[in-house]
mmCIF file of the protein (N, C-alpha, C, O) and its ligand, coordinates in Angstrom:
data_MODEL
# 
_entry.id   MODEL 
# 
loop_
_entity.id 
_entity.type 
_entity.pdbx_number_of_molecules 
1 polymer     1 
2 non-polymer 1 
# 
_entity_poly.entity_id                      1 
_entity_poly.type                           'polypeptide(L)' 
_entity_poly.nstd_linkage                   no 
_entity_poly.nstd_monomer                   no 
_entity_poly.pdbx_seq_one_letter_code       
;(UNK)(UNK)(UNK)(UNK)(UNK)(UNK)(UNK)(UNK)(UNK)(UNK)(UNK)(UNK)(UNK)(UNK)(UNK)(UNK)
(UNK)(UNK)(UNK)(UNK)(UNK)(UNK)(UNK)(UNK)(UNK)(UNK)(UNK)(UNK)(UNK)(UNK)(UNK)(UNK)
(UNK)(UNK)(UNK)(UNK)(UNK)(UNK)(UNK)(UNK)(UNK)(UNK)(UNK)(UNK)(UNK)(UNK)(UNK)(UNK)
(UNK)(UNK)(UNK)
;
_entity_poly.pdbx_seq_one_letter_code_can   XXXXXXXXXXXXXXXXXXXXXXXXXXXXXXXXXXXXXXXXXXXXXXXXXXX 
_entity_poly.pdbx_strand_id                 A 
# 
loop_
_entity_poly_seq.entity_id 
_entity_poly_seq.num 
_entity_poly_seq.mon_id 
_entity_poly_seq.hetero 
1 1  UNK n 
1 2  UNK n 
1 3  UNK n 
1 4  UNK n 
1 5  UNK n 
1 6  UNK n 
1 7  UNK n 
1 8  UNK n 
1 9  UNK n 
1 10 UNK n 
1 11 UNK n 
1 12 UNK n 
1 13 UNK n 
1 14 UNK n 
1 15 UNK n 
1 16 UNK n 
1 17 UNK n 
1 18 UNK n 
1 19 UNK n 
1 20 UNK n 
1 21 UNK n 
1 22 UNK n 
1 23 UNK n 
1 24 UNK n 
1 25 UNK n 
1 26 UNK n 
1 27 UNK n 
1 28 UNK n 
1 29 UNK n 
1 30 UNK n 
1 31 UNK n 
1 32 UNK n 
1 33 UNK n 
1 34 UNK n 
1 35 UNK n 
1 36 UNK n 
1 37 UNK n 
1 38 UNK n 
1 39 UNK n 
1 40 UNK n 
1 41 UNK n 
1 42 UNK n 
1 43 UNK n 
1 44 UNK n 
1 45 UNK n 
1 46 UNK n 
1 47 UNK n 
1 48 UNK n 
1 49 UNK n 
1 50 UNK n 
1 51 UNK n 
# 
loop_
_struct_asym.id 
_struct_asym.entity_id 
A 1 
B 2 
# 
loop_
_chem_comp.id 
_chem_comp.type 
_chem_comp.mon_nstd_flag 
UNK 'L-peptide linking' . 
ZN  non-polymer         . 
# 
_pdbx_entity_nonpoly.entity_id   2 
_pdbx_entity_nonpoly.name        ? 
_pdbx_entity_nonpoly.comp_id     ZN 
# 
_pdbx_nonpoly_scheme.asym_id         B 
_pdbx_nonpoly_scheme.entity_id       2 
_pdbx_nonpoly_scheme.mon_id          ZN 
_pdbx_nonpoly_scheme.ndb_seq_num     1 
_pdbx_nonpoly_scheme.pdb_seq_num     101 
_pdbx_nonpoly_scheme.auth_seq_num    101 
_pdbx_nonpoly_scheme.pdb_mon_id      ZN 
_pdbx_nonpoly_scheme.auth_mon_id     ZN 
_pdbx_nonpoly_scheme.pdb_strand_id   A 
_pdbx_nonpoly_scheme.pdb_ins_code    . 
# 
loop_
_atom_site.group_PDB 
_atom_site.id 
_atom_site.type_symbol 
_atom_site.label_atom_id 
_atom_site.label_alt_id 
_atom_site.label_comp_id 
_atom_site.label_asym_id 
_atom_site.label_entity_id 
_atom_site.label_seq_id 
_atom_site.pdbx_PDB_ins_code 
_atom_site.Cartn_x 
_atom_site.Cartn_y 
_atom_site.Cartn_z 
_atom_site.occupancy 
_atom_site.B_iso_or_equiv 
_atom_site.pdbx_formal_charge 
_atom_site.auth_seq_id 
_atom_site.auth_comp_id 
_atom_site.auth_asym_id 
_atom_site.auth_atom_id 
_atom_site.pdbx_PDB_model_num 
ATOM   1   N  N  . UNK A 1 1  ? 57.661 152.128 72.346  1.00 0.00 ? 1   UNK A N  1 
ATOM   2   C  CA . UNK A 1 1  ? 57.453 152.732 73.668  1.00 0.00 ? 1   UNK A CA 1 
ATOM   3   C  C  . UNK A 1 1  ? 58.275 151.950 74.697  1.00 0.00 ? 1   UNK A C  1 
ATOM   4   O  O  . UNK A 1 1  ? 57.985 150.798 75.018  1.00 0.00 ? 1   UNK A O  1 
ATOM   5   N  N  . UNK A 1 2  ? 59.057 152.459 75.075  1.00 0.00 ? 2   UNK A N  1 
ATOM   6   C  CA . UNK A 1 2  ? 59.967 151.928 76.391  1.00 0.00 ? 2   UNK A CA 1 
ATOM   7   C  C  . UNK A 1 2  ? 59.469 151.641 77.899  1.00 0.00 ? 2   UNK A C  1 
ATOM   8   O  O  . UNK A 1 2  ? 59.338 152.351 78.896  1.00 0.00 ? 2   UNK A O  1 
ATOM   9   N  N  . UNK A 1 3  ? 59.293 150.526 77.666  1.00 0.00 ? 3   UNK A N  1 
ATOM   10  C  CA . UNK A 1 3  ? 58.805 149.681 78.742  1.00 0.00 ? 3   UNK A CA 1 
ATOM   11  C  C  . UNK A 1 3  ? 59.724 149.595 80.471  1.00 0.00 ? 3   UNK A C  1 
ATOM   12  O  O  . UNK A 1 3  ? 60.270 148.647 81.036  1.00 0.00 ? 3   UNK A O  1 
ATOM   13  N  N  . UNK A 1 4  ? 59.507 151.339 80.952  1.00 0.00 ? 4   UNK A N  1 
ATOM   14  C  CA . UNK A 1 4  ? 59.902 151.928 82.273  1.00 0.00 ? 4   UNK A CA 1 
ATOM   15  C  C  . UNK A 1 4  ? 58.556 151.975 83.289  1.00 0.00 ? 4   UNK A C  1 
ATOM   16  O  O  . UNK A 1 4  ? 57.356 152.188 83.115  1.00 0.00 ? 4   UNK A O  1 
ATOM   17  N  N  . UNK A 1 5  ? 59.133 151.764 84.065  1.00 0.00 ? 5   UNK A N  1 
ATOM   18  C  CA . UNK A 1 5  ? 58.215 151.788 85.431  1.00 0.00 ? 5   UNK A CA 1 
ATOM   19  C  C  . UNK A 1 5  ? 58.764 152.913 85.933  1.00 0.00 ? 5   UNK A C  1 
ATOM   20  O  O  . UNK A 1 5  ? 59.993 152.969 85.984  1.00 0.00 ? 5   UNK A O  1 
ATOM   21  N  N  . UNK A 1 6  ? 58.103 153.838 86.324  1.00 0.00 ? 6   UNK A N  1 
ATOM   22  C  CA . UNK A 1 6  ? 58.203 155.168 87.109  1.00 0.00 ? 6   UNK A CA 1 
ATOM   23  C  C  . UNK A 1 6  ? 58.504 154.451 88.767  1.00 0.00 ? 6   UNK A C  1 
ATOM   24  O  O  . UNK A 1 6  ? 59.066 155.137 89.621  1.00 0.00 ? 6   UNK A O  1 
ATOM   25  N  N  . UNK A 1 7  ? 58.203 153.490 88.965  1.00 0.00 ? 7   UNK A N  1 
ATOM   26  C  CA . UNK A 1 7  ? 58.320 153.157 90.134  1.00 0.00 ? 7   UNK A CA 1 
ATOM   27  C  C  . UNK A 1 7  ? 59.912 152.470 90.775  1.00 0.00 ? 7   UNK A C  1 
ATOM   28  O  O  . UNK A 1 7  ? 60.737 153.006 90.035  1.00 0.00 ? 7   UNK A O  1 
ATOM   29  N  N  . UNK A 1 8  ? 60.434 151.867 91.440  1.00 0.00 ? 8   UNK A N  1 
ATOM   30  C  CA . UNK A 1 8  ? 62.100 151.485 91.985  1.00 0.00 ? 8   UNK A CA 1 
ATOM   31  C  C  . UNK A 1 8  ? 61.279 149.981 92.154  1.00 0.00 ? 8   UNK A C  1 
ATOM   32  O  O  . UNK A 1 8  ? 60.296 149.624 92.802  1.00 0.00 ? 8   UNK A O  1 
ATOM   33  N  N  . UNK A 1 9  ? 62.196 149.324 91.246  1.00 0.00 ? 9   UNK A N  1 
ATOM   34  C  CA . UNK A 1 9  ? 61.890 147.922 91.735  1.00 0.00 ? 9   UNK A CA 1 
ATOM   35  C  C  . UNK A 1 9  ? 62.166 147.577 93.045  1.00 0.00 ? 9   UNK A C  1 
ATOM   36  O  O  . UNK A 1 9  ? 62.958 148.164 93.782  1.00 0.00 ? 9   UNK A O  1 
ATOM   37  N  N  . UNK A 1 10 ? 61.330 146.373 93.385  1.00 0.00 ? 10  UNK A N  1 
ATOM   38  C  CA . UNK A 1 10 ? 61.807 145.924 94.870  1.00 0.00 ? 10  UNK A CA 1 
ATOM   39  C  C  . UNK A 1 10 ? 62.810 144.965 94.762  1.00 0.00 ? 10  UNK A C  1 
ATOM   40  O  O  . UNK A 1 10 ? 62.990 144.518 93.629  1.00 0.00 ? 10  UNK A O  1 
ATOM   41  N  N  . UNK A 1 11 ? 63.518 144.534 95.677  1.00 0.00 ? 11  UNK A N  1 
ATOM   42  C  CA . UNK A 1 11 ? 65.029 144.306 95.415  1.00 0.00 ? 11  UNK A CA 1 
ATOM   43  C  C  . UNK A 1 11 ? 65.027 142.535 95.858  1.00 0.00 ? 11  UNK A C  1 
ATOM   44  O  O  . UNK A 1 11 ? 65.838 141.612 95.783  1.00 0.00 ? 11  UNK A O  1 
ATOM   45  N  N  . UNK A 1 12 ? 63.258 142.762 96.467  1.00 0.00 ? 12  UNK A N  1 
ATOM   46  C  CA . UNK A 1 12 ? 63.330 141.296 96.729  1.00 0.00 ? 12  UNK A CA 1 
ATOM   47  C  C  . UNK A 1 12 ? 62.520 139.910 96.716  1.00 0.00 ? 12  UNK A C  1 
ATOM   48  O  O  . UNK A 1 12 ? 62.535 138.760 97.153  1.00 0.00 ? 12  UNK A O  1 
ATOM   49  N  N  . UNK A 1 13 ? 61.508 141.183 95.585  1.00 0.00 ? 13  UNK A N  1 
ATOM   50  C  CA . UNK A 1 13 ? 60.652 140.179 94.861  1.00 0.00 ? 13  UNK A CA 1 
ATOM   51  C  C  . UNK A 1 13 ? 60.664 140.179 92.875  1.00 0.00 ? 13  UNK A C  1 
ATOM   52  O  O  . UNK A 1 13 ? 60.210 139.427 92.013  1.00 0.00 ? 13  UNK A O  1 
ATOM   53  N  N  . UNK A 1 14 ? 61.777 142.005 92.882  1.00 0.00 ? 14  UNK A N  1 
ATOM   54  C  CA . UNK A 1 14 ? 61.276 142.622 91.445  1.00 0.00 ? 14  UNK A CA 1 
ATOM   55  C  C  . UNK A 1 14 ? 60.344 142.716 90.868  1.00 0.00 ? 14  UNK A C  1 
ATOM   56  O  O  . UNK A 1 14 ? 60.031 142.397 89.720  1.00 0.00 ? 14  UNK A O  1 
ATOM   57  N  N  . UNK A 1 15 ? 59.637 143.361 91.989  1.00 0.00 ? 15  UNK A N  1 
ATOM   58  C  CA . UNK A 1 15 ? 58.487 143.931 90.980  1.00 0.00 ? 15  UNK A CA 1 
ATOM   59  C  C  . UNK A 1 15 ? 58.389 145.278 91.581  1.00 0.00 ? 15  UNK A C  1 
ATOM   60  O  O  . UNK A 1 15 ? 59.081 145.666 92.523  1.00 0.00 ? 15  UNK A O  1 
ATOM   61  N  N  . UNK A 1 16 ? 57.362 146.053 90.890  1.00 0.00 ? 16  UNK A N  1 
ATOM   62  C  CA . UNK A 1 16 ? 57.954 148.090 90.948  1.00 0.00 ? 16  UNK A CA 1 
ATOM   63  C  C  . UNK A 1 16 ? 56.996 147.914 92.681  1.00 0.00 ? 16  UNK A C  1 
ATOM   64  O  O  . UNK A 1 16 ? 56.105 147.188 93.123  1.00 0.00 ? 16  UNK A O  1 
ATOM   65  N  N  . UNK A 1 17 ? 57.717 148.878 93.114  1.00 0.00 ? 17  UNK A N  1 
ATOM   66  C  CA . UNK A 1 17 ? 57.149 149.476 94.022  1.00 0.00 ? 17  UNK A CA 1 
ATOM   67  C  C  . UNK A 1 17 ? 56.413 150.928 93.782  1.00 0.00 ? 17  UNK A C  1 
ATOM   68  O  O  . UNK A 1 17 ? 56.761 152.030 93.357  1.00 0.00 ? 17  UNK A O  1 
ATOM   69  N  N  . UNK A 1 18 ? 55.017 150.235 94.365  1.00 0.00 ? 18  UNK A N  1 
ATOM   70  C  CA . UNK A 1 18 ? 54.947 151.838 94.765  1.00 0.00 ? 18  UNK A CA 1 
ATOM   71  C  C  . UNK A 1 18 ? 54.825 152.914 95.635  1.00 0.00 ? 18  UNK A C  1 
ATOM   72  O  O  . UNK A 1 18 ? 55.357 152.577 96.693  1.00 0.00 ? 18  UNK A O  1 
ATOM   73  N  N  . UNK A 1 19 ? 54.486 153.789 95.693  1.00 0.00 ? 19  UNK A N  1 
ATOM   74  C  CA . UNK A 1 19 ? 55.313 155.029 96.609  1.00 0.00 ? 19  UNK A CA 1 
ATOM   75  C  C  . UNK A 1 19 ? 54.516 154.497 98.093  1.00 0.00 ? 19  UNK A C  1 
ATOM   76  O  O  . UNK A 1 19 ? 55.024 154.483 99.215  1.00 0.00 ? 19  UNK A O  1 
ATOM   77  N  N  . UNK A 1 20 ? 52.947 154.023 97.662  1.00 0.00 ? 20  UNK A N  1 
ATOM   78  C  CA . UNK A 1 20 ? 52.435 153.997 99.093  1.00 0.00 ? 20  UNK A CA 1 
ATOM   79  C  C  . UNK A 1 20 ? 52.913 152.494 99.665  1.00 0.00 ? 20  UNK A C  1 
ATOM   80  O  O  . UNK A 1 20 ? 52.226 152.012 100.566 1.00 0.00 ? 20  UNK A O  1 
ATOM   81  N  N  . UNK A 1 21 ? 54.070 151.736 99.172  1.00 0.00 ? 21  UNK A N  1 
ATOM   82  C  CA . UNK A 1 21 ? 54.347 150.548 100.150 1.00 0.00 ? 21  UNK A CA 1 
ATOM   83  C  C  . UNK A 1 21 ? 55.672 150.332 100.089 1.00 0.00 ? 21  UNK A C  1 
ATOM   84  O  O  . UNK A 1 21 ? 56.250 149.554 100.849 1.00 0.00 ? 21  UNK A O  1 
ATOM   85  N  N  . UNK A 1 22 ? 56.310 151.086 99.071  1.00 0.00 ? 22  UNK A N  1 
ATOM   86  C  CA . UNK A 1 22 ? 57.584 151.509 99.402  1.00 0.00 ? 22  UNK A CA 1 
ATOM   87  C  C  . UNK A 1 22 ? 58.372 151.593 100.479 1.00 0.00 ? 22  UNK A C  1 
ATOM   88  O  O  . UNK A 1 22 ? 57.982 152.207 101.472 1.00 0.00 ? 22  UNK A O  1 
ATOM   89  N  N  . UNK A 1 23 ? 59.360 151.103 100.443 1.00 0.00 ? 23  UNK A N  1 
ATOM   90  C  CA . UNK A 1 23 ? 60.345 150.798 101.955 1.00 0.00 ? 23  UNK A CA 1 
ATOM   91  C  C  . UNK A 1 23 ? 61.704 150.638 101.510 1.00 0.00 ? 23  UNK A C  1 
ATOM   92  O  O  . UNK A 1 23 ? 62.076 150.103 100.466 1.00 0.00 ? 23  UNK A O  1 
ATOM   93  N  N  . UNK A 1 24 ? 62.820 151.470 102.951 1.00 0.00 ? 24  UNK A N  1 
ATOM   94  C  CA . UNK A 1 24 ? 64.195 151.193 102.386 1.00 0.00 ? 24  UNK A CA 1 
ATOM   95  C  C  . UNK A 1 24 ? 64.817 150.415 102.858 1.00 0.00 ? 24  UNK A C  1 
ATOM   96  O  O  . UNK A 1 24 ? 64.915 150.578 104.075 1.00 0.00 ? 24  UNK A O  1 
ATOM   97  N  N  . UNK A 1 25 ? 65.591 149.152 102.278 1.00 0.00 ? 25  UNK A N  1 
ATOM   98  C  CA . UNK A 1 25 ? 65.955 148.024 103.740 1.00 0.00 ? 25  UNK A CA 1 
ATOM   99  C  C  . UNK A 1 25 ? 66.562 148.765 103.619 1.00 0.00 ? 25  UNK A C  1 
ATOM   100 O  O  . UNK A 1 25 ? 66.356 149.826 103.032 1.00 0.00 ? 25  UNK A O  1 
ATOM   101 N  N  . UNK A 1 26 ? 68.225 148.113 104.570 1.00 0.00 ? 26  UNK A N  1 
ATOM   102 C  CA . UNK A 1 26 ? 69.215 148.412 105.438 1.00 0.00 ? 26  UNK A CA 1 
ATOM   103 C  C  . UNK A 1 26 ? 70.242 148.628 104.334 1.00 0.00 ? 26  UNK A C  1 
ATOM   104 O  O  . UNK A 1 26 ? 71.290 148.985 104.872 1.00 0.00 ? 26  UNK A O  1 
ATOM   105 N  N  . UNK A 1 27 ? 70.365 148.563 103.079 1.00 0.00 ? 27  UNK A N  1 
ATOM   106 C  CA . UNK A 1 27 ? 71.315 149.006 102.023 1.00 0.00 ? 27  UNK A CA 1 
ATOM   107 C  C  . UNK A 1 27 ? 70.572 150.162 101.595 1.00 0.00 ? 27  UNK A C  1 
ATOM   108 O  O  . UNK A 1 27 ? 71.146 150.616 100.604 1.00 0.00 ? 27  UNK A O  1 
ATOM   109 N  N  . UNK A 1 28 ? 69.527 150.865 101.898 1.00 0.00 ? 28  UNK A N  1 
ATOM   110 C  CA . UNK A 1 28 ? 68.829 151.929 101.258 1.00 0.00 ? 28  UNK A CA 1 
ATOM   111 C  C  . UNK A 1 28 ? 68.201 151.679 99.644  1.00 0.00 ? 28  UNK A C  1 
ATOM   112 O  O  . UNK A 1 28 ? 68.141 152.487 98.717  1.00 0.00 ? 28  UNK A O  1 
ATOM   113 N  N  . UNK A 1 29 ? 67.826 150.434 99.694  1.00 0.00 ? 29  UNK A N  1 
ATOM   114 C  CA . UNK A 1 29 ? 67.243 149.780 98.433  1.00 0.00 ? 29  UNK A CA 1 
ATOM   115 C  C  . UNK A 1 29 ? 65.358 149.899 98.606  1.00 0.00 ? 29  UNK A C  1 
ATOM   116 O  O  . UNK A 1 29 ? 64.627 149.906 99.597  1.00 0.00 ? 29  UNK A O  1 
ATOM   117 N  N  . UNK A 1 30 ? 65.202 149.945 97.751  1.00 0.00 ? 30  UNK A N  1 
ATOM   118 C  CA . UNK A 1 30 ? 63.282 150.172 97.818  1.00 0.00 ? 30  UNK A CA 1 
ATOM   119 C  C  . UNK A 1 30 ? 62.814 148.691 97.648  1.00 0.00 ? 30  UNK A C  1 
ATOM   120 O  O  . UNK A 1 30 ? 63.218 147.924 96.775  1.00 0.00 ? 30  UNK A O  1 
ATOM   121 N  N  . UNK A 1 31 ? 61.973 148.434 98.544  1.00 0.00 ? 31  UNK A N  1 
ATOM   122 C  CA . UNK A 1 31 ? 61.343 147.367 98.741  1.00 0.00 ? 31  UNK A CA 1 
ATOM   123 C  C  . UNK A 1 31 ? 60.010 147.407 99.587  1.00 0.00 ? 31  UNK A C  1 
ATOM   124 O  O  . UNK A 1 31 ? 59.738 148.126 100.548 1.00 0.00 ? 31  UNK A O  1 
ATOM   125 N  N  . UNK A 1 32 ? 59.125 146.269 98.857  1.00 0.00 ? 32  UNK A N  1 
ATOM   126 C  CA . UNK A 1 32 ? 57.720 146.705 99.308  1.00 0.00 ? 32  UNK A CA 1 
ATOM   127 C  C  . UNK A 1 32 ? 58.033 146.494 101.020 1.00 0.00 ? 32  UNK A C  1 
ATOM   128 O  O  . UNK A 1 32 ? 59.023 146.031 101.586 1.00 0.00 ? 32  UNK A O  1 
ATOM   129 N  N  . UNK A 1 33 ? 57.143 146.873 101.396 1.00 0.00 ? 33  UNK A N  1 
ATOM   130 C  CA . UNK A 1 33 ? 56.892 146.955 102.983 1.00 0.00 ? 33  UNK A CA 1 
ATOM   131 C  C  . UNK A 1 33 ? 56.765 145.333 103.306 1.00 0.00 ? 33  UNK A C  1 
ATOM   132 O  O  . UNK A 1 33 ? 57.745 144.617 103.515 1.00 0.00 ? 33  UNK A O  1 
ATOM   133 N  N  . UNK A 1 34 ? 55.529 144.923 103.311 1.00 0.00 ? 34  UNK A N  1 
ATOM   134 C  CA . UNK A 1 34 ? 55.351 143.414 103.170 1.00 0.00 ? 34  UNK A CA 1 
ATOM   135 C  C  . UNK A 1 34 ? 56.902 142.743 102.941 1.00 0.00 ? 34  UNK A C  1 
ATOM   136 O  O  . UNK A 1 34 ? 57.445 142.394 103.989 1.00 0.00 ? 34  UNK A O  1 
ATOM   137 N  N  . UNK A 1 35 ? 57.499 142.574 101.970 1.00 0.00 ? 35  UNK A N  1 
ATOM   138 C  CA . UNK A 1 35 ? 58.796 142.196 101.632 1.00 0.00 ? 35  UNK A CA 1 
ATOM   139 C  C  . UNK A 1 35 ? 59.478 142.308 102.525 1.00 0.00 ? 35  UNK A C  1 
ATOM   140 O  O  . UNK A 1 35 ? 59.762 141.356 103.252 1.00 0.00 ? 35  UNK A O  1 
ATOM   141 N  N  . UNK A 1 36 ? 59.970 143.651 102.719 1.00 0.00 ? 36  UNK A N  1 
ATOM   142 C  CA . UNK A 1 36 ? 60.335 144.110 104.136 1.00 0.00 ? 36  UNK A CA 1 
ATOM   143 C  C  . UNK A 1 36 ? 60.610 143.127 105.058 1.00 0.00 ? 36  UNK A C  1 
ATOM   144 O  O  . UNK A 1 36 ? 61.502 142.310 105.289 1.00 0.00 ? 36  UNK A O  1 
ATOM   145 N  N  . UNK A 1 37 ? 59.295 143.561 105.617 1.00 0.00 ? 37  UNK A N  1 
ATOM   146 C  CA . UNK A 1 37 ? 58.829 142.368 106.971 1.00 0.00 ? 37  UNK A CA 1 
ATOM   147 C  C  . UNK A 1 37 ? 59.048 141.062 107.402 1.00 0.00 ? 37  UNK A C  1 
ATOM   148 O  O  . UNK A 1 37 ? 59.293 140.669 108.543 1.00 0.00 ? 37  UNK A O  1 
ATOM   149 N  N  . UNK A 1 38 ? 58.865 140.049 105.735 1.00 0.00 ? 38  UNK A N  1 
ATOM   150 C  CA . UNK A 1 38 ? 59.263 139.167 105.500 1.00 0.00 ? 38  UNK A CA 1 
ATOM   151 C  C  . UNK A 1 38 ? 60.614 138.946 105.352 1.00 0.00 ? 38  UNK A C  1 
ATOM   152 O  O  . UNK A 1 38 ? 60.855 137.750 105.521 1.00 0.00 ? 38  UNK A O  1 
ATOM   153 N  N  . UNK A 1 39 ? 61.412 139.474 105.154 1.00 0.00 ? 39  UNK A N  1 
ATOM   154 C  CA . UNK A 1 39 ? 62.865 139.060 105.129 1.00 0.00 ? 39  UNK A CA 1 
ATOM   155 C  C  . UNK A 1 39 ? 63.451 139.334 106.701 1.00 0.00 ? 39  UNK A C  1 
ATOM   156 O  O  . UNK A 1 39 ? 64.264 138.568 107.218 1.00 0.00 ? 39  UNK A O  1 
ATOM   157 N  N  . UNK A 1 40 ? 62.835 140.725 107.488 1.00 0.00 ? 40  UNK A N  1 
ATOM   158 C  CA . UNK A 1 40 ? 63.031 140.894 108.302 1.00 0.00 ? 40  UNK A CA 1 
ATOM   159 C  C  . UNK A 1 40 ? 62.736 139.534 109.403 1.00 0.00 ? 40  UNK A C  1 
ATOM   160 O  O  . UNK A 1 40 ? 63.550 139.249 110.281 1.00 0.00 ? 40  UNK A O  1 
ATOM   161 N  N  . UNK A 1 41 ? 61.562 138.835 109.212 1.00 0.00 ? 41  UNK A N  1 
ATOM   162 C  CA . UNK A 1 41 ? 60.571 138.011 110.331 1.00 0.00 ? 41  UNK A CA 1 
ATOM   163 C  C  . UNK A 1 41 ? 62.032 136.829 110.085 1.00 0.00 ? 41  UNK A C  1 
ATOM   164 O  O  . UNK A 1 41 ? 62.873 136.476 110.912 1.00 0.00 ? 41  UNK A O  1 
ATOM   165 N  N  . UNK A 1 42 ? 61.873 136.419 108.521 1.00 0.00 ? 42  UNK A N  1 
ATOM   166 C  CA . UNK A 1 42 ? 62.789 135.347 108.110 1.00 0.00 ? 42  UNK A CA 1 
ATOM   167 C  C  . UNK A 1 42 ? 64.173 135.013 108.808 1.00 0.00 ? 42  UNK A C  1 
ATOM   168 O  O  . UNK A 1 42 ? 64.712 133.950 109.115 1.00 0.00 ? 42  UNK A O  1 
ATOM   169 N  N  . UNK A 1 43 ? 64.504 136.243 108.925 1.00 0.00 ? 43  UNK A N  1 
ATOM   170 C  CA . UNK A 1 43 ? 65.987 136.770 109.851 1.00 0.00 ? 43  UNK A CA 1 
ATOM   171 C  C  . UNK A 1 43 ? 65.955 136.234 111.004 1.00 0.00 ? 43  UNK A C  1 
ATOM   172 O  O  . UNK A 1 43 ? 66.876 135.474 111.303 1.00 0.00 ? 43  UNK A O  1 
ATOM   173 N  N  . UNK A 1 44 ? 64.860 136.496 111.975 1.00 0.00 ? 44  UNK A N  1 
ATOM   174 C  CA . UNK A 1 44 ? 64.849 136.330 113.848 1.00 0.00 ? 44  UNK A CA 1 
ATOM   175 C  C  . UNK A 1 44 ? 64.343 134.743 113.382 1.00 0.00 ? 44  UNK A C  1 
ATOM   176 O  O  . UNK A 1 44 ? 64.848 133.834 114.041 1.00 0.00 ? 44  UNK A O  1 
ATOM   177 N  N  . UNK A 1 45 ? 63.567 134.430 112.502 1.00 0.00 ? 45  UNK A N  1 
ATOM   178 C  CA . UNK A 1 45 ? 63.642 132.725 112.701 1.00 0.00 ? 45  UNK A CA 1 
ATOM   179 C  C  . UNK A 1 45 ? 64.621 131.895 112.660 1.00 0.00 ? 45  UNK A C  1 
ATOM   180 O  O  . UNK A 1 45 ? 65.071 131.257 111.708 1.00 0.00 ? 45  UNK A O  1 
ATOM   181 N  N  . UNK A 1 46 ? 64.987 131.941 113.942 1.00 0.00 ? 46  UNK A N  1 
ATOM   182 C  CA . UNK A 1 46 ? 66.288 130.648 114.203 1.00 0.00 ? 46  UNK A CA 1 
ATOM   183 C  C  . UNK A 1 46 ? 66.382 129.434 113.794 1.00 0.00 ? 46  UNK A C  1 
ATOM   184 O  O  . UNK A 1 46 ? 65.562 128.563 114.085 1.00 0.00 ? 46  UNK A O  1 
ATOM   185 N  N  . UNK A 1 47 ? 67.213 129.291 113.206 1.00 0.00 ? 47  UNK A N  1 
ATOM   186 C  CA . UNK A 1 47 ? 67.463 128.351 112.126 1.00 0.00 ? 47  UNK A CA 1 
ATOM   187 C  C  . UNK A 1 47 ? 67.916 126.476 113.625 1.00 0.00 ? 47  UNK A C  1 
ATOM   188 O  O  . UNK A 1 47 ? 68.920 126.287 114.311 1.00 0.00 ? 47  UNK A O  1 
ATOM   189 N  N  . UNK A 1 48 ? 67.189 125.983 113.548 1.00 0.00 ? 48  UNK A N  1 
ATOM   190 C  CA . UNK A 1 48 ? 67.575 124.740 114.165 1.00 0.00 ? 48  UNK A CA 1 
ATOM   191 C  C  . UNK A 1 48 ? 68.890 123.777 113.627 1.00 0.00 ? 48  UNK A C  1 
ATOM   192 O  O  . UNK A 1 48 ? 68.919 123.207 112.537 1.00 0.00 ? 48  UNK A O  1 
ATOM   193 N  N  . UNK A 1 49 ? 69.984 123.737 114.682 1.00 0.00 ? 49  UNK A N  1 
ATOM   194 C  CA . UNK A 1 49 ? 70.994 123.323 114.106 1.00 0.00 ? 49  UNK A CA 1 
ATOM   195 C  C  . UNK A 1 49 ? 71.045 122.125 113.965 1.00 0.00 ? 49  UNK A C  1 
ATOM   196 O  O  . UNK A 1 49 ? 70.226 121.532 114.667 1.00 0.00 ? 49  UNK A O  1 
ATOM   197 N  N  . UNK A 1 50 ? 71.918 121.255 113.097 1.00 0.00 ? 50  UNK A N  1 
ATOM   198 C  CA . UNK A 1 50 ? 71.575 119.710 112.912 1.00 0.00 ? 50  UNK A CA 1 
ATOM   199 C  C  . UNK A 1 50 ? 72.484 119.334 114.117 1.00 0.00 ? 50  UNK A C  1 
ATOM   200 O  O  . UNK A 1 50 ? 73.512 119.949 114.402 1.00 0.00 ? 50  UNK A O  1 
ATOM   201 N  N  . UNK A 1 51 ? 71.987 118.235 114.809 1.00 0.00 ? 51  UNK A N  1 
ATOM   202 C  CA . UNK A 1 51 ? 72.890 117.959 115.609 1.00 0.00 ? 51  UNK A CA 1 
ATOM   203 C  C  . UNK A 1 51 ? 73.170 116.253 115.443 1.00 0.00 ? 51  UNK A C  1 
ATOM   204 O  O  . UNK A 1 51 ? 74.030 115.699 116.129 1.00 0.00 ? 51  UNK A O  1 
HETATM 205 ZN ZN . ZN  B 2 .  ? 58.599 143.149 96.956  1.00 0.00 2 101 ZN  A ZN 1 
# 
């Protein structure tokens, strides 16, 4: 039996998504919502430069 997930992995944890948390980043890739968010939040956190 072939071990398929009906579901689109998420692109940024790999694991299946499913339909109710499903999300498309900005390449049109499926990724959980949560995930999402988190890469999104990760983004606006300004990185402190070494000085
Ligand atoms: Zn995910």
């Amino acid at each position: 039996m072939p071990n398929i997930t009906p579901f689109p992995i998420c692109s940024l944890c790999n694991k299946p998504v499913s339909l109710e948390t499903s999300r498309a980043d900005e390449y049109g890739k499926a990724v959980h919502e949560g995930c999402y968010l988190l890469k999104v939040s990760a983004k606006r956190v300004p990185t402190v430069p070494k000085t």
